[in-house]
C-alpha positions as CSV (number, residue, x, y, z in Angstrom):
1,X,7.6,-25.3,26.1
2,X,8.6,-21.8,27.5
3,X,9.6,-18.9,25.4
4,X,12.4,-18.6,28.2
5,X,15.3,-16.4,27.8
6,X,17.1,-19.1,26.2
7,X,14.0,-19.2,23.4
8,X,13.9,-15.6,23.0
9,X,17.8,-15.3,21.8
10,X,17.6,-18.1,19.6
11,X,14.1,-16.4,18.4
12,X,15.7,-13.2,17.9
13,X,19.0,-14.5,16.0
14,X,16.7,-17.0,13.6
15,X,14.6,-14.0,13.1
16,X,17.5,-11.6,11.9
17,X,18.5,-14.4,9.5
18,X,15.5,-14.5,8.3
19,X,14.6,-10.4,8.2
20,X,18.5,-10.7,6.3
21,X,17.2,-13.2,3.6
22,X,13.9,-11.0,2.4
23,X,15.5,-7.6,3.6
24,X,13.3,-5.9,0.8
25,X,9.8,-8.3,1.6
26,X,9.7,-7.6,4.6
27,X,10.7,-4.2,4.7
28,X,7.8,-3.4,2.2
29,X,5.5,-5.6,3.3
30,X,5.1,-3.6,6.9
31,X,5.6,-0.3,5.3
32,X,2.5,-1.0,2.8
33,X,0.7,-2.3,6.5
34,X,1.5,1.3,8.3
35,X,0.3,3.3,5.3
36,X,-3.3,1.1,5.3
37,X,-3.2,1.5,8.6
38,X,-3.3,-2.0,9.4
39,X,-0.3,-2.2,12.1
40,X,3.0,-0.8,12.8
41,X,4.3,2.6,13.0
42,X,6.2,4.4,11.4
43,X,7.3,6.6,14.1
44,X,5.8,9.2,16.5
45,X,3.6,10.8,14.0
46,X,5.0,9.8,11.2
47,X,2.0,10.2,9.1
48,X,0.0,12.7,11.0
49,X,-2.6,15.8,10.4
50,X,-1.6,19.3,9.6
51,X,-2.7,22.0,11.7
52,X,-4.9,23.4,9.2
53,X,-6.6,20.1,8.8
54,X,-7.2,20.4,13.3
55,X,-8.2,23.7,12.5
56,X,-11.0,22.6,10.6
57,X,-11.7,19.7,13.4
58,X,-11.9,22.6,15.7
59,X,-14.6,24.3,13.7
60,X,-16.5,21.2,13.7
61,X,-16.8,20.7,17.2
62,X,-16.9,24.1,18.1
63,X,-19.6,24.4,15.8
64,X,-21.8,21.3,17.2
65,X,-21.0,22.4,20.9
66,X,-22.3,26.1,20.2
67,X,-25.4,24.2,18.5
68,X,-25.7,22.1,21.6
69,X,-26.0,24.7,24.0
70,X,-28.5,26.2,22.2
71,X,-30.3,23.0,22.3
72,X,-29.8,21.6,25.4
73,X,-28.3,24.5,27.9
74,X,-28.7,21.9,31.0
75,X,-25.2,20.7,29.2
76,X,-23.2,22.3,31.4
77,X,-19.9,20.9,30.1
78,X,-19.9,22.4,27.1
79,X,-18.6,25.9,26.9
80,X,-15.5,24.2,29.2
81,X,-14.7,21.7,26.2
82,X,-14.7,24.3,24.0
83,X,-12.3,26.2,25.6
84,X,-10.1,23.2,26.0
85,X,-10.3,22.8,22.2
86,X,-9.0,26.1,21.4
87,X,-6.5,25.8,23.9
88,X,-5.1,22.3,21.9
89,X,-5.4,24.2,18.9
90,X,-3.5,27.2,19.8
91,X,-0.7,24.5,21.4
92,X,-0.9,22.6,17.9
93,X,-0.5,25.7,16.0
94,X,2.6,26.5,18.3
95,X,4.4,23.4,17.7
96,X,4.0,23.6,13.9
97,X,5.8,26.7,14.2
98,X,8.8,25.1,16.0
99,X,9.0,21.8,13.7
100,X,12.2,21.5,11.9
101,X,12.1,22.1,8.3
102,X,13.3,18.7,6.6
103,X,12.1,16.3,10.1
104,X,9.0,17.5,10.4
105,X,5.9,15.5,10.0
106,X,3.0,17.6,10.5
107,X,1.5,16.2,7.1
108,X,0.7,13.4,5.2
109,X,-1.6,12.7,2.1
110,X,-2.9,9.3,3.7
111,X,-4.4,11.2,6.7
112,X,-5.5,14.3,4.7
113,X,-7.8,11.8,3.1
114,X,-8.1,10.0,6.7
115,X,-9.5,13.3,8.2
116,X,-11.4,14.6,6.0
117,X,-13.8,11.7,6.4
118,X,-13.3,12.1,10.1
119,X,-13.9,15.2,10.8
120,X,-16.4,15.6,8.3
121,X,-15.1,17.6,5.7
122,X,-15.8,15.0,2.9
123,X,-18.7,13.7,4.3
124,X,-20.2,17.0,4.2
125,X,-19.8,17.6,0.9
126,X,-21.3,14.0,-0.9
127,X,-24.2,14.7,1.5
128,X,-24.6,18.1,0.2
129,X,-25.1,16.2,-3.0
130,X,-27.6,13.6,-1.4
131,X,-29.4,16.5,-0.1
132,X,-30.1,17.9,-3.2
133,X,-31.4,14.4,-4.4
134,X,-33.8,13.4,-1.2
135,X,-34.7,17.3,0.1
136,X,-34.1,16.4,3.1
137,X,-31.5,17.0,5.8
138,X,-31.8,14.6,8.1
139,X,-32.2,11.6,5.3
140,X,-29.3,12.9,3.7
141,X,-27.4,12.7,6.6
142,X,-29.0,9.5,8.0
143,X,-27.6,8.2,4.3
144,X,-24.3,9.0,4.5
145,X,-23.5,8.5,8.3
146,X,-25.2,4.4,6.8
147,X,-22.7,4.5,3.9
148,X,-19.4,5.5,5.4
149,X,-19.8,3.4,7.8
150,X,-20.6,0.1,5.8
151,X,-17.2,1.4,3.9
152,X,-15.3,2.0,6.7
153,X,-16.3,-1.4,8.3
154,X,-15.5,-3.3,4.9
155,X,-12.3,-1.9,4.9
156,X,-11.5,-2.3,7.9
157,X,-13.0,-6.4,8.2
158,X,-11.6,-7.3,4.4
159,X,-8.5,-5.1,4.1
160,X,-6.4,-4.0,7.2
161,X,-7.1,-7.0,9.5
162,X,-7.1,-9.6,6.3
163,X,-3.9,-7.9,5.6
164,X,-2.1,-8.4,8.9
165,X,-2.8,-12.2,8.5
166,X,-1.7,-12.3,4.5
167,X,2.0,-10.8,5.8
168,X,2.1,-13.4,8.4
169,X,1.6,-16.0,6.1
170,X,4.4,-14.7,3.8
171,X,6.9,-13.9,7.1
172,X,6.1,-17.8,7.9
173,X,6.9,-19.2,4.0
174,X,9.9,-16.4,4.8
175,X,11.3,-18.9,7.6
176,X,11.5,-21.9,5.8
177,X,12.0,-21.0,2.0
178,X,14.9,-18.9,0.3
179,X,12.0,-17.4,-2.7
180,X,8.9,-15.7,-1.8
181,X,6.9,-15.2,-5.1
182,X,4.6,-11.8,-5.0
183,X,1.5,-14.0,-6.1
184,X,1.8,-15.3,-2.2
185,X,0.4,-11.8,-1.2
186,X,-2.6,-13.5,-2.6
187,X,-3.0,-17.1,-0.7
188,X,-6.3,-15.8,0.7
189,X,-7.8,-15.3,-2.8
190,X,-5.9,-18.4,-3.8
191,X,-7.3,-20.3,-1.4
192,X,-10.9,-19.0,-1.5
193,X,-11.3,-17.7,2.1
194,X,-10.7,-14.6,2.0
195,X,-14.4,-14.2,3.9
196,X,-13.7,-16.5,6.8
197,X,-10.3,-14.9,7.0
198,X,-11.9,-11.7,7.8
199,X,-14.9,-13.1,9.7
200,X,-12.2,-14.9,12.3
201,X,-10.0,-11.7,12.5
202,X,-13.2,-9.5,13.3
203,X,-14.5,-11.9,16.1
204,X,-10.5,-12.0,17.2
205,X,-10.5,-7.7,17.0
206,X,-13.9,-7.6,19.2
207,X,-13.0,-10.1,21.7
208,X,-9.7,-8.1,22.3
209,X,-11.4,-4.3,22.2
210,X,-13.8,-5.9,25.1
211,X,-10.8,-7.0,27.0
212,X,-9.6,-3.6,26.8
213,X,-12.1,-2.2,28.9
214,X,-11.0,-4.1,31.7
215,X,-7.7,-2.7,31.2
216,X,-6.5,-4.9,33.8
217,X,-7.5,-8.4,31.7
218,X,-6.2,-6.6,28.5
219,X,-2.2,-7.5,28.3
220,X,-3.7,-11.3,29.1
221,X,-6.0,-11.7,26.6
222,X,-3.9,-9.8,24.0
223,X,-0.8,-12.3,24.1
224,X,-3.2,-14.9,24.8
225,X,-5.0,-14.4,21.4
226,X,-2.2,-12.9,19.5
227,X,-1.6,-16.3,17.9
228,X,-4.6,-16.0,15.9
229,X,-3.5,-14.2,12.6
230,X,-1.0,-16.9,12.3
231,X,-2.9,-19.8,12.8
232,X,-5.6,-18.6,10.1
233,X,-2.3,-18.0,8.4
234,X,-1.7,-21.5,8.0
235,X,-4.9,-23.0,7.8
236,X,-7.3,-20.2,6.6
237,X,-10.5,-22.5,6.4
238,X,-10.3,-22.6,10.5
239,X,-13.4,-21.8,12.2
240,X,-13.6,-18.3,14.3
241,X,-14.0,-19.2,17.7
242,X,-11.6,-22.6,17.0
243,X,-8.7,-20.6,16.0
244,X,-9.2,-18.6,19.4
245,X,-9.2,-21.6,21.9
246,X,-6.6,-22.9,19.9
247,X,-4.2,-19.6,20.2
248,X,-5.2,-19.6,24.3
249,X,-4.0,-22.9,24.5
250,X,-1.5,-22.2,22.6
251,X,-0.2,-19.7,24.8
252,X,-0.7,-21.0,27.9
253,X,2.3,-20.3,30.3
254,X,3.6,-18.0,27.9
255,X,1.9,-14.8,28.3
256,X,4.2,-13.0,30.6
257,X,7.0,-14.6,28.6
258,X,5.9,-12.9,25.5
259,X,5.0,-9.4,27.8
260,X,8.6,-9.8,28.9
261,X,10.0,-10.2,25.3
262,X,8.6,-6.6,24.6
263,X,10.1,-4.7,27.2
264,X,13.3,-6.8,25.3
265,X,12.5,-4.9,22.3
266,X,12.0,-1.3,24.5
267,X,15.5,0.1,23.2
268,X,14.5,-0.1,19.5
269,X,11.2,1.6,19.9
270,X,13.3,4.3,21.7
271,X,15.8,4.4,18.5
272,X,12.8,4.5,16.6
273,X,11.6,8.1,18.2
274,X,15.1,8.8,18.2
275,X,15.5,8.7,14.3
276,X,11.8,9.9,13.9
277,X,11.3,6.6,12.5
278,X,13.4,5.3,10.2
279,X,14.4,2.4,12.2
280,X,11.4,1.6,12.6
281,X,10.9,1.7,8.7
282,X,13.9,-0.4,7.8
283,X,14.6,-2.5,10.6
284,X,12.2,-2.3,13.7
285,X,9.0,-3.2,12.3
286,X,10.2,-6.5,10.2
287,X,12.3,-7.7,13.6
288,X,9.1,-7.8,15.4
289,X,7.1,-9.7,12.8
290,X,10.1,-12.2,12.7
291,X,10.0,-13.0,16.0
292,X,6.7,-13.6,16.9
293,X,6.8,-15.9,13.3
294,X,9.4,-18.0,15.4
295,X,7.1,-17.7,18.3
296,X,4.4,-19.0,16.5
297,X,6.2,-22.2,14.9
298,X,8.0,-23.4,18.6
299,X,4.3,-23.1,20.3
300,X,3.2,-24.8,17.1
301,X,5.5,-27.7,17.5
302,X,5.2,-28.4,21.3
303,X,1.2,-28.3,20.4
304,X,1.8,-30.5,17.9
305,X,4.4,-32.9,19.9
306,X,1.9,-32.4,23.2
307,X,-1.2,-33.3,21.2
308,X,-3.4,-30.3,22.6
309,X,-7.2,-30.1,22.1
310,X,-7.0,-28.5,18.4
311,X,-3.5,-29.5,17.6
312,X,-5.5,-31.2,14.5
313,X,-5.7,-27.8,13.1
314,X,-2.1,-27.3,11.9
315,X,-2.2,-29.4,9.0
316,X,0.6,-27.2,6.5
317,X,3.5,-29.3,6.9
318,X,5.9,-27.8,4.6
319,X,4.9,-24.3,6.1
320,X,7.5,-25.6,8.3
321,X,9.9,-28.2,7.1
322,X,11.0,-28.7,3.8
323,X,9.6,-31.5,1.3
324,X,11.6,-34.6,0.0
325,X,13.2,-33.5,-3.7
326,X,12.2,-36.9,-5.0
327,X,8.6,-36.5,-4.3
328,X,8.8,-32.6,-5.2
329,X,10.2,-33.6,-9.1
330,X,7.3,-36.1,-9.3
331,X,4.7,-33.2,-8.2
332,X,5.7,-31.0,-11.6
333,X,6.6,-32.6,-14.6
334,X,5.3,-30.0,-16.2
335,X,8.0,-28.0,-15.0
336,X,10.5,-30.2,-16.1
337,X,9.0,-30.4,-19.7
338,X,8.6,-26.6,-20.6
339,X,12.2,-25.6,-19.3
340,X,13.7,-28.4,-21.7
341,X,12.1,-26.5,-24.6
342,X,14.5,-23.9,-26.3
343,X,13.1,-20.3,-25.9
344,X,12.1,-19.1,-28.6
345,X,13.9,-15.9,-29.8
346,X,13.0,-12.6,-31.8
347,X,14.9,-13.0,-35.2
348,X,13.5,-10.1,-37.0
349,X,14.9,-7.2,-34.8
350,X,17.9,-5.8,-35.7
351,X,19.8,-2.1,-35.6
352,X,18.2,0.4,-33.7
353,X,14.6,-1.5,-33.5
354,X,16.7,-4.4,-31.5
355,X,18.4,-2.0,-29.1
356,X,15.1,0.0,-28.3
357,X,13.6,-3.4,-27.5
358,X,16.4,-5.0,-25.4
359,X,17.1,-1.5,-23.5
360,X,13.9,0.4,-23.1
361,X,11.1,-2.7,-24.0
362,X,10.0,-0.4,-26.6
363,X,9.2,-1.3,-30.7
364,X,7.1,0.2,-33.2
365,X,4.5,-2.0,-32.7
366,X,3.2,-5.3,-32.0
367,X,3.6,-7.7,-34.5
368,X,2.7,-11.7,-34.6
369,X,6.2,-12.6,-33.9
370,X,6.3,-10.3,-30.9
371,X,3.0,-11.5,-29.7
372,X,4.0,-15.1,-29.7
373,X,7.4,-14.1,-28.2
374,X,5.9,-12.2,-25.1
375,X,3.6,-15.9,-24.8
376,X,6.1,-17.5,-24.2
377,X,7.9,-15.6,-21.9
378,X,5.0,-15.5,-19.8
379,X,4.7,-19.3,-20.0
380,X,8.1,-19.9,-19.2
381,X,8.0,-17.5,-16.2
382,X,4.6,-19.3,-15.1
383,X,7.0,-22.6,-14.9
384,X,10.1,-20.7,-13.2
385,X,7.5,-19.9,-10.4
386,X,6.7,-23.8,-10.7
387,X,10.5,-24.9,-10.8
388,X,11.4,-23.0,-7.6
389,X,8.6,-25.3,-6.2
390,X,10.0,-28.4,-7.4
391,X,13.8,-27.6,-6.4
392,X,12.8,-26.8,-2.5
393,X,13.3,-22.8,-2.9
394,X,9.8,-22.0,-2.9
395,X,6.8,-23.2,-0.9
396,X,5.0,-26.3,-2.6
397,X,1.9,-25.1,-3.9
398,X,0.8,-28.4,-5.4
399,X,1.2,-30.6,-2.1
400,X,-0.5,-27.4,0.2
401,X,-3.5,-29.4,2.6
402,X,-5.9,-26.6,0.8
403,X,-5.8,-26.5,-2.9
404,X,-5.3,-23.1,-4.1
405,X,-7.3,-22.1,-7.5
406,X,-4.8,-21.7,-10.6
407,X,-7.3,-20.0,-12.5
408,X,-5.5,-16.9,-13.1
409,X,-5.9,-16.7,-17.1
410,X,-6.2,-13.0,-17.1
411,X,-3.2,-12.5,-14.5
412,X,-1.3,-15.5,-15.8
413,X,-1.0,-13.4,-19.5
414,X,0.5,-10.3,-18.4
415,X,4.2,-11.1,-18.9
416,X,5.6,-7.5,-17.5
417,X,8.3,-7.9,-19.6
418,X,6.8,-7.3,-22.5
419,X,8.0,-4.7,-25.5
420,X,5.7,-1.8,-25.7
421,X,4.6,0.0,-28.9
422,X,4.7,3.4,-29.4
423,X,1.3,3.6,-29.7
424,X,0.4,1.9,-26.8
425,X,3.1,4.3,-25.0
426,X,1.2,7.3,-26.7
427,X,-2.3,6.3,-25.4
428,X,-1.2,5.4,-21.8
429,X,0.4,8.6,-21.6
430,X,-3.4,10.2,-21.9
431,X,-4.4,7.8,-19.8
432,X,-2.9,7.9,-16.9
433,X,-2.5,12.5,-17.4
434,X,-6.2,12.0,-17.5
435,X,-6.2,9.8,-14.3
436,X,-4.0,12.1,-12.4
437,X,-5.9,15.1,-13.4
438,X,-9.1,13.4,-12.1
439,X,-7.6,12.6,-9.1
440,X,-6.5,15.4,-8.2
441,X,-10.0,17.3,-9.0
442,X,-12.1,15.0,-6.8
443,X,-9.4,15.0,-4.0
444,X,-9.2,18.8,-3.8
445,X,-13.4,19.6,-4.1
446,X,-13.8,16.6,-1.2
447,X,-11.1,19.0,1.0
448,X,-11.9,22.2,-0.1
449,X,-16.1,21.9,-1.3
450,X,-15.4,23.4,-4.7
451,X,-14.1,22.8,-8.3
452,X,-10.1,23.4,-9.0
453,X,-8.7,23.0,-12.1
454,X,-5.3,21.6,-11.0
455,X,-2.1,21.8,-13.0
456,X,0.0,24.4,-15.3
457,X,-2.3,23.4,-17.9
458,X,-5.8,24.4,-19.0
459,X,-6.7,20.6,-20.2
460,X,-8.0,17.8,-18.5
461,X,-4.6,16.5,-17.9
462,X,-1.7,16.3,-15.8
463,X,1.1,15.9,-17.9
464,X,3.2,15.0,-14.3
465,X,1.2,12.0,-13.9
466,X,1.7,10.4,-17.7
467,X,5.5,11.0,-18.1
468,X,6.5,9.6,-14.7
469,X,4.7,6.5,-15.9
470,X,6.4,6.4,-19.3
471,X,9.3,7.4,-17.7
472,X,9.2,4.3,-15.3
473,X,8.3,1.8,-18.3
474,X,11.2,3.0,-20.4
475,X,13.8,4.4,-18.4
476,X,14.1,1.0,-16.1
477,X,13.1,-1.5,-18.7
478,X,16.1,-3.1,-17.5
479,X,15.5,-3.8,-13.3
480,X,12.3,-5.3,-14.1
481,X,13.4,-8.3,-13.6
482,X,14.4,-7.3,-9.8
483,X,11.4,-6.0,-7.8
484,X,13.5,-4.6,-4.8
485,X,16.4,-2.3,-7.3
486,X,12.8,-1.0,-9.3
487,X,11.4,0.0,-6.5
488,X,14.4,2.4,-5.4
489,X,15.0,2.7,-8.8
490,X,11.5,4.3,-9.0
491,X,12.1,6.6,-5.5
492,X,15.1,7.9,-7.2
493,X,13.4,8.6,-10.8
494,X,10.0,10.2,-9.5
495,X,11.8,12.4,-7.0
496,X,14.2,13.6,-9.8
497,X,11.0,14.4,-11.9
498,X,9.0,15.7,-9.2
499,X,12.1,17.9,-8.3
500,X,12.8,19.5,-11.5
501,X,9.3,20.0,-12.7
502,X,8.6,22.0,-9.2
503,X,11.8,24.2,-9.9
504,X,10.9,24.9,-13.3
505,X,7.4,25.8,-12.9
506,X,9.1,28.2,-9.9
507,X,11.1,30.2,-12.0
508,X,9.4,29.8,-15.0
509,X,6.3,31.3,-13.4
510,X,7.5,32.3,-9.8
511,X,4.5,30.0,-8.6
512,X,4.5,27.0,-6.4
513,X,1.4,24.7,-7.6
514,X,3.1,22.2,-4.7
515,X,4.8,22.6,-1.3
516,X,5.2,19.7,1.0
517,X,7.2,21.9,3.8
518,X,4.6,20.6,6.4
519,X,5.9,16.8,5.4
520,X,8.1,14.5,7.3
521,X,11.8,14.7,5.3
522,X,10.8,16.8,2.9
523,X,13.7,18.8,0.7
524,X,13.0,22.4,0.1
525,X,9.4,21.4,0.2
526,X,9.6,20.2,-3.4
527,X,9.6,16.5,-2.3
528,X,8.8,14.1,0.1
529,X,10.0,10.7,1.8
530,X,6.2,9.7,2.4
531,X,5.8,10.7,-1.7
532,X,8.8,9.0,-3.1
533,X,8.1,5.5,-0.9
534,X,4.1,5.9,-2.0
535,X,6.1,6.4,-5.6
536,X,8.0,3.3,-4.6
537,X,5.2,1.1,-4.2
538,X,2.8,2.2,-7.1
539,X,6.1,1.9,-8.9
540,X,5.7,-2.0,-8.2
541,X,1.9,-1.8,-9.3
542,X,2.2,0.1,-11.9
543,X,5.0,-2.0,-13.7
544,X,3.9,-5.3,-13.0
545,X,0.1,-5.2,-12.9
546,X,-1.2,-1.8,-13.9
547,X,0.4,-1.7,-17.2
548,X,0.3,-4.8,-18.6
549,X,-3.7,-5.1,-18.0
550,X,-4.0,-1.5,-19.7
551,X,-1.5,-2.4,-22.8
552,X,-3.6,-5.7,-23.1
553,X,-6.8,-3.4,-23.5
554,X,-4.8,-1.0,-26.4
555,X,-3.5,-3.8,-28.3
556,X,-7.9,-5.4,-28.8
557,X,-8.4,-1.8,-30.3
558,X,-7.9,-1.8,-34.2
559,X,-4.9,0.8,-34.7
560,X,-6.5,1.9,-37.7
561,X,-9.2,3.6,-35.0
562,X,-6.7,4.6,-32.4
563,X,-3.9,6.3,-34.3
564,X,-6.1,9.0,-35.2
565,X,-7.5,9.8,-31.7
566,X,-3.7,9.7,-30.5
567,X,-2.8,12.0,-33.4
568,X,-5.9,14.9,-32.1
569,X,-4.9,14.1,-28.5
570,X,-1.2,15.2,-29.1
571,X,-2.4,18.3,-31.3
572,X,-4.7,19.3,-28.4
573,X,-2.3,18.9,-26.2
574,X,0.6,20.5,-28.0
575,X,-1.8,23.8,-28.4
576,X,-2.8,23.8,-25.1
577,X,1.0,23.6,-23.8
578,X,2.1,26.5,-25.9
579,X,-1.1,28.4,-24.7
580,X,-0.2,27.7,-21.1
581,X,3.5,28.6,-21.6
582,X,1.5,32.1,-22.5
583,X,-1.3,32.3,-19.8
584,X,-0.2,29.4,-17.6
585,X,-3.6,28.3,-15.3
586,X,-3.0,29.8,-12.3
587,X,-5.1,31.0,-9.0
588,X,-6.7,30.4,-5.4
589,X,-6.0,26.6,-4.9
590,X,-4.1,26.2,-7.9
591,X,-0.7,27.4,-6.9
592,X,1.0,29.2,-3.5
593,X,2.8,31.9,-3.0
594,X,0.8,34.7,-4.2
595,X,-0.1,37.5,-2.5
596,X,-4.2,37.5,-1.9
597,X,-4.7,33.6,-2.9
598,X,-5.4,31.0,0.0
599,X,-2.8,28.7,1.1
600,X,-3.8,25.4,0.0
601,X,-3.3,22.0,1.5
602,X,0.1,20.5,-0.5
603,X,-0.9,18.2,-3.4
604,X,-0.8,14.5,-2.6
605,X,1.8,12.9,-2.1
606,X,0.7,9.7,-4.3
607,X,0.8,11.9,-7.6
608,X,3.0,12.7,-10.2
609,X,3.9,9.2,-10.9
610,X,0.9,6.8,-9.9
């Protein structure tokens, strides 16, 4: 078959029906891939460095080519590059003036982190550490060049490329089925091959980088191998090297086809610089991955129909056609059974306990009737999963060529729409102003090399962080139910917060302790849209898995032994807010906009609500 221009409309038109059916899954499924950095973009610099953060890149290698010619002064080269350097910095440092207030995207908290490992920065500091440790330089440094680069590796073999496979797997059960269930993010763990999944798409990664230097060969081999991440996608047990024969077969006579089909595409990728990205965000970036999903399953039926060496491979049938509803039913009976039952009801709320419960999932506290009741909720929304199966909406799990584990007892029990109790409520609010302040402490010494005490406050906490969370569990009680209407839901919520807190602490204390003005859509610097879609998706994490794994760990502690730590908590942290109100913490990397104190890079963009 050739993807012909006749193919590539009907490919385009089944893939904007199917882009229109899971709008919101696909739209945050390559949004969470361009933030990991697994594929897509954003836009032109959509997440980019700030010039402060190539300032310090600057040092760096002015600093090692000054050591170099010190070293070696047969290197000729050197004092050249250096001037180059500081004539990109000085060009940098230009541009950043020019940027436009609310479109600019000179920052980002993703590559803050991103260069600081590259250029050094944190590296640097954790081997300052192991310096102390060994005594000695070069070990130290031997150490840590070994260890970030085993992590970076890892997370690049078992995270970003497993990732680009795990959305192409969902984009293909997208094309068939009218329910995608988030537990299909995990069909890799499911399936237990998660390892060869990242073994095949590290062999398909190096082939490609080695076509690359050719240059010439590279467009050739990259459409002729691009059919890999889907075919592990449907059968992830393939070996390596078959799943790479297989896509060149695959793709034989259709290489300039599919080169074609992207200059096709060349007018949206110019909208997407034109609207510095947000095409790209909500439209661009999902059309593409629909279309080479329709690709994939017309080359995998003329494989199929042609009986090509490996054809044997593609073995998930209802990937790709839907199962008979007679043989569906008699593949869950359990389904059938549980949903006949009568749900089984709260009876002892009533007044105002009843309407904190059905409005904002709250109650005093967790009482055998409420435990049982949450039980079976999760049971019965175990089985709804199950009965979306059976009635064609969903993709058969139980008749899939490779079984996938159902041992999920720990994940299986948190029902998030459980009723919180206040004390629960009381100790996550610590928890997670205690997480944020730690955060934020690490993240600030590995960019700046020394201890800051971040926050208003003089505690280990950032009360930010612990209210946004309690705000989210209370305040949308109600959307939990819809993933997509939480997650703007959560945009909207965290902004607001993050918005009001930064004008308070403005003109309560004429202070900024945040500033995102370097940011790309940023409002008065006071918020972000890279922070309120990172609040968007740990919104989603934090609601339906976070949560209900911490509020699992209150309710084993005896209440008896937790009220009274919640109790000194809340007197320690009622005392230090009225302290603070009095000598707020303030200073050199705490807060801008004093005169003598050292403009700091913006807090992240993930806090205040993870």
């Amino acid at each position: 078959m050739r993807i012909d221009t006749k193919t590539r409309k009907e490919c385009k038109s089944a893939a904007k029906r199917s882009v229109r059916s899971h709008y919101f899954v696909f739209v945050l499924m390559c949004l969470f891939a361009a933030f990991i950095g697994a594929e897509f973009i954003l836009s032109d610099n959509f997440i980019s460095s700030r010039s402060d953060v190539m300032d310090i890149v600057t040092r760096d290698y002015e600093d090692t080519i000054i050591e170099t010619e010190h070293k070696a002064a047969s290197m000729t080269g050197a004092s050249v590059l250096s001037d180059k350097i500081r004539g990109a910095t000085e060009l940098v440092e230009f541009e950043d003036e020019e940027t436009n207030a609310v479109f600019s995207r000179s920052a980002g908290t993703i590559n803050h982190i991103i260069n600081a490992f590259t250029n050094g920065t944190i590296v640097d500091t954790i081997s300052s550490v192991v310096l102390n440790i060994v005594g000695s330089k070069s070990v130290a440094d031997t150490v840590m060049i070994g260890v970030s680069s085993v992590i970076a590796v890892a997370f690049w073999m078992f995270v970003q490329l497993v990732y680009t496979s795990v959305i192409r797997r969902v984009a293909l059960e997208a094309r068939i089925y009218k329910k995608v269930s988030i537990n299909r993010f995990l069909f890799f763990m499911r399936t237990k091959s998660w390892l060869n999944a990242a073994l095949t798409l590290t062999v398909y990664s190096v082939v490609s980088y080695l076509a690359l230097a050719t240059i010439v060969a590279f467009p050739v081999v990259f459409y002729g191998l691009c059919m890999v991440p889907y075919i592990l996608a449907e059968n992830p047990k393939i070996n390596p090297f078959e799943a790479i024969r297989l896509s060149w077969r695959m793709t034989r006579g259709n290489k300039w086809n599919m080169f074609v089909n992207s200059f096709t595409l060349f007018g949206w990728n110019v909208l997407g610089v034109i609207t510095a990205g947000i095409t790209n965000i909500f439209f661009t970036n999902p059309y593409k991955l629909a279309i080479y999903s329709e690709f994939y399953a017309r080359l995998r039926a003329d494989a199929i129909a042609n009986s090509i060496k490996g054809s044997e491979y593609f073995n998930d049938r209802y990937l790709f056609e839907k199962c008979d509803l007679n043989r569906l039913k008699g593949a869950y009976p359990e389904a059938v059974h549980v949903l006949s039952a009568p749900e089984y009801k709260l009876e002892n709320l009533t007044g105002a306990k009843k309407f904190f419960a059905e409005h904002f999932g709250v109650v005093l506290w967790n009482t055998k009737d409420e435990i049982k009741y949450e039980e079976n909720q999760a049971s019965r929304q175990r089985i709804m999963y199950m009965r979306d199966e059976m009635e064609g909406l969903a993709y058969p799990t139980k008749l899939a060529p490779i079984p996938e584990s159902r041992k999920e007892s720990r994940l299986s029990s948190m029902h998030y729409m459980r009723h919180y109790s206040v004390l629960s409520l009381v100790t996550m609010f610590f928890i997670y102003s205690g997480f944020g302040w730690v955060w934020e402490v690490v993240y600030y010494y590995m960019l700046q090399g020394h201890y800051i005490n971040r926050g208003v406050m003089h505690g280990p906490w950032l009360p930010i962080y612990g209210a946004g969370g309690i705000a989210i569990l209370i305040f949308l009680f109600p959307l939990r139910k819809s993933p997509s209407k939480h997650f703007f839901a959560t945009m909207a919520l965290c902004g607001t917060l993050e918005y009001v807190t930064s004008v308070i602490l403005e003109y309560a204390f004429g202070a900024e302790w945040w500033n995102y003005d370097g940011f790309f859509l940023n409002i008065n610097g006071r918020i972000c849209l890279e922070g309120l879609l990172v609040f968007g998706l740990a919104g989603l994490a934090f609601i339906y898995f976070l949560s209900p794994i911490i509020d699992d760990r209150i309710r084993k502690i005896n209440p008896a032994k937790l009220l009274p730590v919640a109790i000194v908590l809340i007197a320690l942290f009622v005392f230090d807010f009225i302290y603070s109100n009095i000598h707020p913490n303030m200073g050199d990397g705490i807060t801008d906009g004093f005169a003598g104190t050292e403009q700091i890079i913006p807090a992240a963009t993930s806090t205040d609500a993870a």
